[in-house]
HTML snippet that shows the backbone in 3Dmol.js (N, CA, C, O; Angstrom):
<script src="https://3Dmol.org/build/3Dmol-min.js"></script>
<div id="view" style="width:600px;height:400px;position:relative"></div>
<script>
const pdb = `
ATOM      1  N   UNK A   1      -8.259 -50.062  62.515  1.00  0.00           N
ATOM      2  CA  UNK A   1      -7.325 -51.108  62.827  1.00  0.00           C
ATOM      3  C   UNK A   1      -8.034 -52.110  63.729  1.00  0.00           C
ATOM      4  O   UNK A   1      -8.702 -51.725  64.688  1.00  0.00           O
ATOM      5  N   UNK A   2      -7.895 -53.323  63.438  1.00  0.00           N
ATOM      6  CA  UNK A   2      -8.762 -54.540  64.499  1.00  0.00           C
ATOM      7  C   UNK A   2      -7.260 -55.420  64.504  1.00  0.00           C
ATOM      8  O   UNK A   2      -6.426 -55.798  63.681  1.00  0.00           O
ATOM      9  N   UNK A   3      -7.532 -55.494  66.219  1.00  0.00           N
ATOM     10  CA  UNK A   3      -6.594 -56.139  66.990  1.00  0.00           C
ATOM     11  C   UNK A   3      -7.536 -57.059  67.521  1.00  0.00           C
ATOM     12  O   UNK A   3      -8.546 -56.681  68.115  1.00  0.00           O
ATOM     13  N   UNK A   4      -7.261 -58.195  67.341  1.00  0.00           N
ATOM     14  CA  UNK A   4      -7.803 -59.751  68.233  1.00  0.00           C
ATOM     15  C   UNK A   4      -6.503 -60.633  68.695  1.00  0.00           C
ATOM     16  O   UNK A   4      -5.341 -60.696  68.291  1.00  0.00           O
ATOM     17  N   UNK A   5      -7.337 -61.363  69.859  1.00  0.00           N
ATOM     18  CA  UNK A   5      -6.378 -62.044  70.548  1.00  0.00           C
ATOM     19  C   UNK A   5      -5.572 -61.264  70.862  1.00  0.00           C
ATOM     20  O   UNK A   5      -4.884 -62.093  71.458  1.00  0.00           O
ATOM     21  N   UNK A   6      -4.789 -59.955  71.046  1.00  0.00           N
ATOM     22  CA  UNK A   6      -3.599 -59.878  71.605  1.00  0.00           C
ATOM     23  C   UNK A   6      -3.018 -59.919  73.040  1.00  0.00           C
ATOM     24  O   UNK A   6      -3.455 -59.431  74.083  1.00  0.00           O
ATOM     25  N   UNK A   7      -1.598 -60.845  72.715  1.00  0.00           N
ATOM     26  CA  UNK A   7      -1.267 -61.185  74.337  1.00  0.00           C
ATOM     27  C   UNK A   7       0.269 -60.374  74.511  1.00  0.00           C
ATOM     28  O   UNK A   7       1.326 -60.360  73.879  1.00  0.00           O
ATOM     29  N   UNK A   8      -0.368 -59.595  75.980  1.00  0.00           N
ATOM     30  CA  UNK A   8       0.816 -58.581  75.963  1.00  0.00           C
ATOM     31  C   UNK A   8       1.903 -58.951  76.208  1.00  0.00           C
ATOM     32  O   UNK A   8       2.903 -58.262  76.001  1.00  0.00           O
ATOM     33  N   UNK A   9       1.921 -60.501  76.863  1.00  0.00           N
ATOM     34  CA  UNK A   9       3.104 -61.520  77.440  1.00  0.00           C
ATOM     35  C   UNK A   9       3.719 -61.978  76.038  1.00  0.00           C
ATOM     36  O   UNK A   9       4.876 -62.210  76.388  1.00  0.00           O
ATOM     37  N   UNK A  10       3.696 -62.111  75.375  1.00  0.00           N
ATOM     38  CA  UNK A  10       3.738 -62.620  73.965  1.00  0.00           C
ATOM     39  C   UNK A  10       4.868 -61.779  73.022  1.00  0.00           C
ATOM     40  O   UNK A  10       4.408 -61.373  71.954  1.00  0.00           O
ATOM     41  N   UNK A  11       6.285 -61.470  73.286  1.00  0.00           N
ATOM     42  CA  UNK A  11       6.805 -60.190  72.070  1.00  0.00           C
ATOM     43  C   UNK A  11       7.899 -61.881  70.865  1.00  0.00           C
ATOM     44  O   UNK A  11       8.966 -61.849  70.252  1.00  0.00           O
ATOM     45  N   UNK A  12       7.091 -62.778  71.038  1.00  0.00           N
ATOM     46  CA  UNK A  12       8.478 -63.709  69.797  1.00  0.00           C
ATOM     47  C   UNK A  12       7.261 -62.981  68.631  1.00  0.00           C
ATOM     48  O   UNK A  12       6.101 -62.609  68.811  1.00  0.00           O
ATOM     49  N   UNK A  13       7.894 -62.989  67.753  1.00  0.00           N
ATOM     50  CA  UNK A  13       8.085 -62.395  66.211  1.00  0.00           C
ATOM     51  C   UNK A  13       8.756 -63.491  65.586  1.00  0.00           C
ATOM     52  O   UNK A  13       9.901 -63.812  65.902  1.00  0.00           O
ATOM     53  N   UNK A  14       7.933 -64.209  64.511  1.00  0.00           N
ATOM     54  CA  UNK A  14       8.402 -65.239  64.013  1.00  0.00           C
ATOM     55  C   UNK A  14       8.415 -64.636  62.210  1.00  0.00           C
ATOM     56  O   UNK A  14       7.553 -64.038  61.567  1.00  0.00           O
ATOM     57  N   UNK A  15       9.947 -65.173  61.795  1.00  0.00           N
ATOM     58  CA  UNK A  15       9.918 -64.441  60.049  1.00  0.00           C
ATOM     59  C   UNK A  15      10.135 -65.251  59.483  1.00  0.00           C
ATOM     60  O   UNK A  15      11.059 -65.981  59.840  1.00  0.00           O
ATOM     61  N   UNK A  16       9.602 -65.459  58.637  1.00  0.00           N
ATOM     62  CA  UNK A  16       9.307 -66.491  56.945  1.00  0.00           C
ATOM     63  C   UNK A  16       9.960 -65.804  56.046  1.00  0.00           C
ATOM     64  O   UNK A  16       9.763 -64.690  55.560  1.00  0.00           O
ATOM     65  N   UNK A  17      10.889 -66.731  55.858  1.00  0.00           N
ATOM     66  CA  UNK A  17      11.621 -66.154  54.169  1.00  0.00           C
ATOM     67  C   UNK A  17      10.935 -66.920  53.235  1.00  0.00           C
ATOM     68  O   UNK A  17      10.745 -68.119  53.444  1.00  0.00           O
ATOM     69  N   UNK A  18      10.449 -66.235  51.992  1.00  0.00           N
ATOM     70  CA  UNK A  18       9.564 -67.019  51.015  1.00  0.00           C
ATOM     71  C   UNK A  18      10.483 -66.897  50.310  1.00  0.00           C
ATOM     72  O   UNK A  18      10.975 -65.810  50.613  1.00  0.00           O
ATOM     73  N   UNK A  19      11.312 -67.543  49.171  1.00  0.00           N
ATOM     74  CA  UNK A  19      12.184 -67.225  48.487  1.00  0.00           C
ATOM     75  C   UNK A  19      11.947 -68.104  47.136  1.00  0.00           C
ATOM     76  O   UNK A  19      11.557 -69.271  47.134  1.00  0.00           O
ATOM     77  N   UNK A  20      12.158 -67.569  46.350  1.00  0.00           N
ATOM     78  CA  UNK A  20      11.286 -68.015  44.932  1.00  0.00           C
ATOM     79  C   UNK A  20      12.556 -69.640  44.414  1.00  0.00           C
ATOM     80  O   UNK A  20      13.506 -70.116  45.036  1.00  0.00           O
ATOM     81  N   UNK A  21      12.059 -69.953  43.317  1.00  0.00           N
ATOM     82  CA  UNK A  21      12.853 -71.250  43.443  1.00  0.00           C
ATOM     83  C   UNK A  21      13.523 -70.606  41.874  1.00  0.00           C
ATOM     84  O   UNK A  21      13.060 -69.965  40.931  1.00  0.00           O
ATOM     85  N   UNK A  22      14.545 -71.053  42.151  1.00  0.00           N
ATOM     86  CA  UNK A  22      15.605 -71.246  40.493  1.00  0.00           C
ATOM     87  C   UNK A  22      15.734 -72.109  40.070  1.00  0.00           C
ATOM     88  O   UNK A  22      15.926 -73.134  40.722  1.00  0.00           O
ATOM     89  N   UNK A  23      15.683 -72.067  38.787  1.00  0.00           N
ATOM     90  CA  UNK A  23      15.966 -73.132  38.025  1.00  0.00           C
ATOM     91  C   UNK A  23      17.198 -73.773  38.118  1.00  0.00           C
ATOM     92  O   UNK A  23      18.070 -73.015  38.542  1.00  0.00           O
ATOM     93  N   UNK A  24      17.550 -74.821  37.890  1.00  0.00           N
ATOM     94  CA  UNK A  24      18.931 -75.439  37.574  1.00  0.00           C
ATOM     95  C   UNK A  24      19.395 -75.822  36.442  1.00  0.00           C
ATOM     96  O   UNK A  24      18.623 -76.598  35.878  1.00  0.00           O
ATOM     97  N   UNK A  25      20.314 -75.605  35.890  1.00  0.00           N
ATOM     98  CA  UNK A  25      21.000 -76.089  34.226  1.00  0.00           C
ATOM     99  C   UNK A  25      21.862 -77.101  34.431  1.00  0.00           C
ATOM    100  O   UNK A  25      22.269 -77.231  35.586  1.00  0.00           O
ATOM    101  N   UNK A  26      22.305 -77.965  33.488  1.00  0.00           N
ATOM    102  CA  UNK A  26      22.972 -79.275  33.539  1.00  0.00           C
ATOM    103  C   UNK A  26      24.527 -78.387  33.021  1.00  0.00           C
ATOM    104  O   UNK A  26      24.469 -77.257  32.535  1.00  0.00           O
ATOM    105  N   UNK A  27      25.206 -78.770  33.130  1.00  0.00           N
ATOM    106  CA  UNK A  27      26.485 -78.020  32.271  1.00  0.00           C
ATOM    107  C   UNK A  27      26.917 -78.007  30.721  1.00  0.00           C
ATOM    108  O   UNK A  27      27.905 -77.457  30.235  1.00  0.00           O
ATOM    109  N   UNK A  28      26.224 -78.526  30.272  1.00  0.00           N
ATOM    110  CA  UNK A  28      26.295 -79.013  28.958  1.00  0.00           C
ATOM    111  C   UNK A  28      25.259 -77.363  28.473  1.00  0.00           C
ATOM    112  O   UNK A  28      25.712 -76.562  27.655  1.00  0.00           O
ATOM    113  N   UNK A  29      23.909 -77.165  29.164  1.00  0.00           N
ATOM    114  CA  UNK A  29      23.041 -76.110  28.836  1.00  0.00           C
ATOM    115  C   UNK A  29      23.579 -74.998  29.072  1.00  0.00           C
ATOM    116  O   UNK A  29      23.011 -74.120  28.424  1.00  0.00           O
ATOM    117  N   UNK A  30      24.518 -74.562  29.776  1.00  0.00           N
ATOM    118  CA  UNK A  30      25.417 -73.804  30.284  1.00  0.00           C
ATOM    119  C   UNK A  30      26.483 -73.757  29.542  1.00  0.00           C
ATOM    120  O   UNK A  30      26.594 -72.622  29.078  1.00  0.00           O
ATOM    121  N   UNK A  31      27.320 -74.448  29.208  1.00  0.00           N
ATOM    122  CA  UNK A  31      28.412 -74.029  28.199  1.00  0.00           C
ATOM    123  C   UNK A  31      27.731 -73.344  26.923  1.00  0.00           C
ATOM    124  O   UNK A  31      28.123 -72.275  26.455  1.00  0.00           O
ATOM    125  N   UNK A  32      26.766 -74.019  26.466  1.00  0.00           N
ATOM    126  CA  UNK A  32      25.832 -73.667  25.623  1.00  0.00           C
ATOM    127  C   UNK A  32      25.317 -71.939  25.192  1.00  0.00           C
ATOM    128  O   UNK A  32      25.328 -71.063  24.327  1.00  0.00           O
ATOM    129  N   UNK A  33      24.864 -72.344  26.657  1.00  0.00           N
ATOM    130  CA  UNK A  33      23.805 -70.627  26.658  1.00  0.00           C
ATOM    131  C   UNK A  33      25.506 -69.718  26.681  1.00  0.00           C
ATOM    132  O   UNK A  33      25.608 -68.852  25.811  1.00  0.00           O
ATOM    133  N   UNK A  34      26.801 -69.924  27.664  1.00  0.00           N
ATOM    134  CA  UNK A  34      27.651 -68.723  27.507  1.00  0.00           C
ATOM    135  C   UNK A  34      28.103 -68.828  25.799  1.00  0.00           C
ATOM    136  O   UNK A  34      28.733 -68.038  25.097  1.00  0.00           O
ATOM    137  N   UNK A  35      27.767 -69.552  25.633  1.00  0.00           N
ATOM    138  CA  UNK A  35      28.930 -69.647  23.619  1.00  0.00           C
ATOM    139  C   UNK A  35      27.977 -68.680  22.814  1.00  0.00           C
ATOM    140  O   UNK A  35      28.183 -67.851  21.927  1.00  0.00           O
ATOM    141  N   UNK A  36      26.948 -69.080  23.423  1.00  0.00           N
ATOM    142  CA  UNK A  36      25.522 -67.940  22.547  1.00  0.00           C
ATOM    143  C   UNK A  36      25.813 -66.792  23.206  1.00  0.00           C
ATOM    144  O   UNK A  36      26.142 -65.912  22.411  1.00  0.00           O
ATOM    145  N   UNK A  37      25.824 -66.459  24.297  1.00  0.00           N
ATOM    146  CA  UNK A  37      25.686 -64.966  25.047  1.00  0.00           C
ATOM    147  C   UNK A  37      27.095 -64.371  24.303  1.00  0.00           C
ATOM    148  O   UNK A  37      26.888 -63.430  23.537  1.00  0.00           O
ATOM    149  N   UNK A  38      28.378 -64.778  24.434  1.00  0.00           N
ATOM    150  CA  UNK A  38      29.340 -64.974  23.736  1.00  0.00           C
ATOM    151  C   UNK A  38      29.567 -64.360  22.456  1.00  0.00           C
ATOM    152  O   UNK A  38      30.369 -63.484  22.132  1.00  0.00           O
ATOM    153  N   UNK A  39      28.491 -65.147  21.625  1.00  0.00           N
ATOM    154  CA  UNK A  39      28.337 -64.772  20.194  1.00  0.00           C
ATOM    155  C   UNK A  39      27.408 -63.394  20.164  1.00  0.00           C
ATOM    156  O   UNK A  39      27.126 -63.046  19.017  1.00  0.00           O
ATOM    157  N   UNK A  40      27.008 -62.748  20.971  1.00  0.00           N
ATOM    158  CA  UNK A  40      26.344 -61.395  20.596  1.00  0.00           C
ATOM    159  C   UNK A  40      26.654 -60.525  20.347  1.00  0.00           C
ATOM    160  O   UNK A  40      27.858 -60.569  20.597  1.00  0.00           O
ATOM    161  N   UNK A  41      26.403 -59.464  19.920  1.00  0.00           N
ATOM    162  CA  UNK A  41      26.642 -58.049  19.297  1.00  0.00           C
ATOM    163  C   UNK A  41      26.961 -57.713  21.037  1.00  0.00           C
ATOM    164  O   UNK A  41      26.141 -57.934  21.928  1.00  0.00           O
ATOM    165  N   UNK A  42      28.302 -57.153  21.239  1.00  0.00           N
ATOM    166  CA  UNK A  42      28.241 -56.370  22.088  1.00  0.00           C
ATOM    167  C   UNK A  42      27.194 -55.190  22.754  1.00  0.00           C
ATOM    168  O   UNK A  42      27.278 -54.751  23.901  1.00  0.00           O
ATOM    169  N   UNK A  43      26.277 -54.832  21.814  1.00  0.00           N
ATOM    170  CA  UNK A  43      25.800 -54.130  22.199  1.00  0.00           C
ATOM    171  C   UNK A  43      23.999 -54.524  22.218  1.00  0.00           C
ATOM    172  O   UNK A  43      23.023 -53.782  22.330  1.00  0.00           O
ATOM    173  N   UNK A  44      24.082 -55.585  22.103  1.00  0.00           N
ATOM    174  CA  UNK A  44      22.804 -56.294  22.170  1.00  0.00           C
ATOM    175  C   UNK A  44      22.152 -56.269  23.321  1.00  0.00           C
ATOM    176  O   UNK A  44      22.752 -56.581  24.350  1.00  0.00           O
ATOM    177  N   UNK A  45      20.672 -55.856  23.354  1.00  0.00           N
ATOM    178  CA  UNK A  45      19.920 -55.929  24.281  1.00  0.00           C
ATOM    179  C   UNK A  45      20.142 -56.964  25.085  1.00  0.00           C
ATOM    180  O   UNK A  45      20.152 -56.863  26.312  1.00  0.00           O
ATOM    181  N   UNK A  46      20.365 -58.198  24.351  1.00  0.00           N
ATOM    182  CA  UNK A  46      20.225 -59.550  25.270  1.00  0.00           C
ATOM    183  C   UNK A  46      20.899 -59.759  26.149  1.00  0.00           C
ATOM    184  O   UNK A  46      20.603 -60.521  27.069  1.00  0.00           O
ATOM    185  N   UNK A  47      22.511 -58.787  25.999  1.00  0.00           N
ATOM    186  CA  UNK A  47      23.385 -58.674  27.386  1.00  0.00           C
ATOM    187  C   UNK A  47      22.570 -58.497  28.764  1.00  0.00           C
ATOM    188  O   UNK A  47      22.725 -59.141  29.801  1.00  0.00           O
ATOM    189  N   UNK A  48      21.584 -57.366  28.481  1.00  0.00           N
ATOM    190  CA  UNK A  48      21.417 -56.241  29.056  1.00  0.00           C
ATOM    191  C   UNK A  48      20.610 -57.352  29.980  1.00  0.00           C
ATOM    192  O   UNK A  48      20.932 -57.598  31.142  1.00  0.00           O
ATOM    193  N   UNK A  49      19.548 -57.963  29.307  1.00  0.00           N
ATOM    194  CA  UNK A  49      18.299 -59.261  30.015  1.00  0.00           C
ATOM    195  C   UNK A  49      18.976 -60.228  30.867  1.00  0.00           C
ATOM    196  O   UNK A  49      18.711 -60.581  32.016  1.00  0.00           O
ATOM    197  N   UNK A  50      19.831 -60.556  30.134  1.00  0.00           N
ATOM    198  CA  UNK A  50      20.999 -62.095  30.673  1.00  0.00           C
ATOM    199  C   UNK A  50      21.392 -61.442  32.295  1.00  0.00           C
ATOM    200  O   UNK A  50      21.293 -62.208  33.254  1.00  0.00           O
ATOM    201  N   UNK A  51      21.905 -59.773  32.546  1.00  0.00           N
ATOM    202  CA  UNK A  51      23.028 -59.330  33.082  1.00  0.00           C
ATOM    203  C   UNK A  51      21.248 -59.296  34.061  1.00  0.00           C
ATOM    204  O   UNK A  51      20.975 -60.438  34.432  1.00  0.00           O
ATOM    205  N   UNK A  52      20.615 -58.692  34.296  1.00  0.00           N
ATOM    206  CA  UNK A  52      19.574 -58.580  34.628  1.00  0.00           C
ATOM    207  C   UNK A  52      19.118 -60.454  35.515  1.00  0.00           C
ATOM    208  O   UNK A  52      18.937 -60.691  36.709  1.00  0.00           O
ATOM    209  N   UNK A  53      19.080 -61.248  34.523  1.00  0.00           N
ATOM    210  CA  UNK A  53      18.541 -62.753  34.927  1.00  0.00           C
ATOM    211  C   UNK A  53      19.594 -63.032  36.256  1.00  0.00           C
ATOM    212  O   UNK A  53      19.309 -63.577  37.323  1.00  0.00           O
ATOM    213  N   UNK A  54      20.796 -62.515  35.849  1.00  0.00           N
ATOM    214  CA  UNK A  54      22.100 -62.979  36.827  1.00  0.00           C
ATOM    215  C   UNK A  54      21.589 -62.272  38.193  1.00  0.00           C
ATOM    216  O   UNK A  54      21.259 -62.970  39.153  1.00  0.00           O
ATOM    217  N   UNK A  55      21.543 -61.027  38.235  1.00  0.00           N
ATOM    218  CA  UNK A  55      21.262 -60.589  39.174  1.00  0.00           C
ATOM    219  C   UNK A  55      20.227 -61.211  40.248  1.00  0.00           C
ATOM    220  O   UNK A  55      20.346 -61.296  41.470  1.00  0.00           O
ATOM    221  N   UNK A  56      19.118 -61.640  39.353  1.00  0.00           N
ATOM    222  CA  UNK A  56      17.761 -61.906  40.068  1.00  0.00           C
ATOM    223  C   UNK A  56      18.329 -63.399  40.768  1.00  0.00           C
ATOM    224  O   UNK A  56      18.186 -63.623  41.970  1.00  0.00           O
ATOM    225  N   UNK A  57      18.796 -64.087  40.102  1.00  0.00           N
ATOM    226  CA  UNK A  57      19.570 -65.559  40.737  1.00  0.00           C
ATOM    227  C   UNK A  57      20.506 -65.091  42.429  1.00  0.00           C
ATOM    228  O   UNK A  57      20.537 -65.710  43.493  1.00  0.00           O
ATOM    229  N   UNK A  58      21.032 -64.023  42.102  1.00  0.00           N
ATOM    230  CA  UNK A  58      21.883 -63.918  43.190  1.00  0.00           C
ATOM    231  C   UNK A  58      21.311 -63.568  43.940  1.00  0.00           C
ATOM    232  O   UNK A  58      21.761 -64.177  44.910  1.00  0.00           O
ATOM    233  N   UNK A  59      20.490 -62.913  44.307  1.00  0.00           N
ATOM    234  CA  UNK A  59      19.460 -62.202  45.117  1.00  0.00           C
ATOM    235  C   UNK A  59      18.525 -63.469  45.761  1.00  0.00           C
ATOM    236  O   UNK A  59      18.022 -63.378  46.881  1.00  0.00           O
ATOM    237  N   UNK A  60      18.362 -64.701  44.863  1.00  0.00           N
ATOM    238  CA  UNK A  60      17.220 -65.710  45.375  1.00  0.00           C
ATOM    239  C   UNK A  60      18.099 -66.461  46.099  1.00  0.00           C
ATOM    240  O   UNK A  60      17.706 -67.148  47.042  1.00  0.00           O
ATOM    241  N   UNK A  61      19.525 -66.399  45.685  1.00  0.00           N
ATOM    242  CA  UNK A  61      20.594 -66.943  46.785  1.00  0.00           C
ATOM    243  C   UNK A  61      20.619 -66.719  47.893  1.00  0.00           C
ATOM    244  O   UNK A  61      20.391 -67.415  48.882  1.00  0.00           O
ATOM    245  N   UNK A  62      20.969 -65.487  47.729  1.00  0.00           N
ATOM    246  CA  UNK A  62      20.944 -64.893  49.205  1.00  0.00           C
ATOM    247  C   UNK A  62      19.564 -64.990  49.928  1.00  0.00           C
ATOM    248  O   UNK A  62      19.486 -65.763  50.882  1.00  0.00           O
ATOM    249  N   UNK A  63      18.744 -64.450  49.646  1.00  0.00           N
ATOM    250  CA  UNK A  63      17.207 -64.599  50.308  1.00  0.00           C
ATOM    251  C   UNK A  63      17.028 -66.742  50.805  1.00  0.00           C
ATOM    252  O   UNK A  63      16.495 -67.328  51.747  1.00  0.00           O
ATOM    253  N   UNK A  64      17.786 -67.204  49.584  1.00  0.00           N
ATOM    254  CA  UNK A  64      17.836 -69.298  50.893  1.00  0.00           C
ATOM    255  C   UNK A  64      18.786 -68.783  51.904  1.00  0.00           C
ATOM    256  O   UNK A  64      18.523 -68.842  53.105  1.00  0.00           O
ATOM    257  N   UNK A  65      20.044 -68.207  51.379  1.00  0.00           N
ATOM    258  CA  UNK A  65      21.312 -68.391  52.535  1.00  0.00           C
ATOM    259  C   UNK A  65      20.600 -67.780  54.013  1.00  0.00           C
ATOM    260  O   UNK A  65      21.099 -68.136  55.080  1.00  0.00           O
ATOM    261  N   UNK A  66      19.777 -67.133  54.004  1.00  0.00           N
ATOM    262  CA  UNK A  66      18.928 -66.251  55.406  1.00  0.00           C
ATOM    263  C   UNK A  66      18.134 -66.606  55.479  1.00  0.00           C
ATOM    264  O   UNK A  66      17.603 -66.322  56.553  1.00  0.00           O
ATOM    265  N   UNK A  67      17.196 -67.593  54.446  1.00  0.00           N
ATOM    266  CA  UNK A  67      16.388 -68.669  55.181  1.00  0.00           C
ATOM    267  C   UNK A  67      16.798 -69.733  56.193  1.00  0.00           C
ATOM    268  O   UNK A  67      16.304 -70.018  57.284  1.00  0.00           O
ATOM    269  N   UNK A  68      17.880 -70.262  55.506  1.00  0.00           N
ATOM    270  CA  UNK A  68      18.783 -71.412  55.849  1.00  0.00           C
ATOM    271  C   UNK A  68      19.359 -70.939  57.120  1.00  0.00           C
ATOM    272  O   UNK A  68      19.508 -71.795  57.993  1.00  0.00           O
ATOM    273  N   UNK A  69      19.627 -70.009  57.318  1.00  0.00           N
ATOM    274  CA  UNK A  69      20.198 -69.457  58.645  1.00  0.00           C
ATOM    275  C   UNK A  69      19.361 -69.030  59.734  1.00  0.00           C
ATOM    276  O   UNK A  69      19.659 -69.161  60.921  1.00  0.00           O
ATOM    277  N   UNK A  70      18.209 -68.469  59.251  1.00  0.00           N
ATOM    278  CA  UNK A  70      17.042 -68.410  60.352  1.00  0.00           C
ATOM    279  C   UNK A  70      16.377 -69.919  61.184  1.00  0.00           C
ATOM    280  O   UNK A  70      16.048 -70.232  62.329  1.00  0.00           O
ATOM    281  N   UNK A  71      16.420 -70.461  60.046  1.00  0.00           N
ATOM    282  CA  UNK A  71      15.772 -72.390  60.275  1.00  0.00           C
ATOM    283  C   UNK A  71      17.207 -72.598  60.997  1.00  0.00           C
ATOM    284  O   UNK A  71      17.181 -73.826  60.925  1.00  0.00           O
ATOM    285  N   UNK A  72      18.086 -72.404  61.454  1.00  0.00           N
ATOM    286  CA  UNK A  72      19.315 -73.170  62.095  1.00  0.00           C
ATOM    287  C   UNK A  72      19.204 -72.473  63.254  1.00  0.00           C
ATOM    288  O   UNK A  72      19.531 -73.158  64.223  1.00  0.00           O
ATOM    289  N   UNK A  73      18.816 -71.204  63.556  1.00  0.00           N
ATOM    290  CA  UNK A  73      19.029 -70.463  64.840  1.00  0.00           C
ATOM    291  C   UNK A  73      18.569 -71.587  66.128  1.00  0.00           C
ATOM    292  O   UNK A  73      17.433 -72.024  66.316  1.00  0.00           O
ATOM    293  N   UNK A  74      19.537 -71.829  66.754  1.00  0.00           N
ATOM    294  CA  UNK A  74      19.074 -72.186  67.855  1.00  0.00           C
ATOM    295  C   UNK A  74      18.146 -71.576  69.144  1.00  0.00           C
ATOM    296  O   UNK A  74      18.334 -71.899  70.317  1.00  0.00           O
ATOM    297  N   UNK A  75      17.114 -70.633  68.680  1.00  0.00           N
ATOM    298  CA  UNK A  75      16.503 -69.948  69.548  1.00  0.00           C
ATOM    299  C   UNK A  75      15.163 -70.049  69.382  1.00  0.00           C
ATOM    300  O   UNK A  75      14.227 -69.584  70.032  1.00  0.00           O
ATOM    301  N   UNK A  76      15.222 -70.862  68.220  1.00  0.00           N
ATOM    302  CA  UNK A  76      13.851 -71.690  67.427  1.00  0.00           C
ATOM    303  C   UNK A  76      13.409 -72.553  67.960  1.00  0.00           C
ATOM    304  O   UNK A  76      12.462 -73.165  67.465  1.00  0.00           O
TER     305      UNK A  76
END
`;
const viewer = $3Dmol.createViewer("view");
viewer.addModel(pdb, "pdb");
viewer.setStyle({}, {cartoon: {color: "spectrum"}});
viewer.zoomTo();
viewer.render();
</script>
């Protein structure tokens, strides 16, 4: 283990949210893509990917909303 510079006066801990970027759809691409998802075999894999894509979106949400909230702390 190599330790440089360390200052024992020193405990701020500074955290970086890296949070990946999403795409955005116009609504027109969106009515679109649900009429297709829509039209699938219930039992189609592609649910399974789509239900999967949703997830990963909500997750990159949340990971700005706690960026966005760390960058506001007034202790910054």
């Amino acid at each position: 283990m190599l330790l440089t510079a360390c200052d024992p006066g020193s405990s701020e801990v500074v955290v970086k949210f890296i949070c990946p970027r999403i795409n955005e759809y116009d609504a027109a691409t969106q009515d679109r893509a649900l009429r297709e998802l829509q039209a699938l075999p219930k039992d189609s894999a592609l649910r399974l990917f789509v239900g999967d894509y949703k997830h990963l979106r909500d997750q990159i949400r949340v990971c700005r909303e706690r960026a966005g909230a760390a960058s506001a702390d007034p202790r910054r």
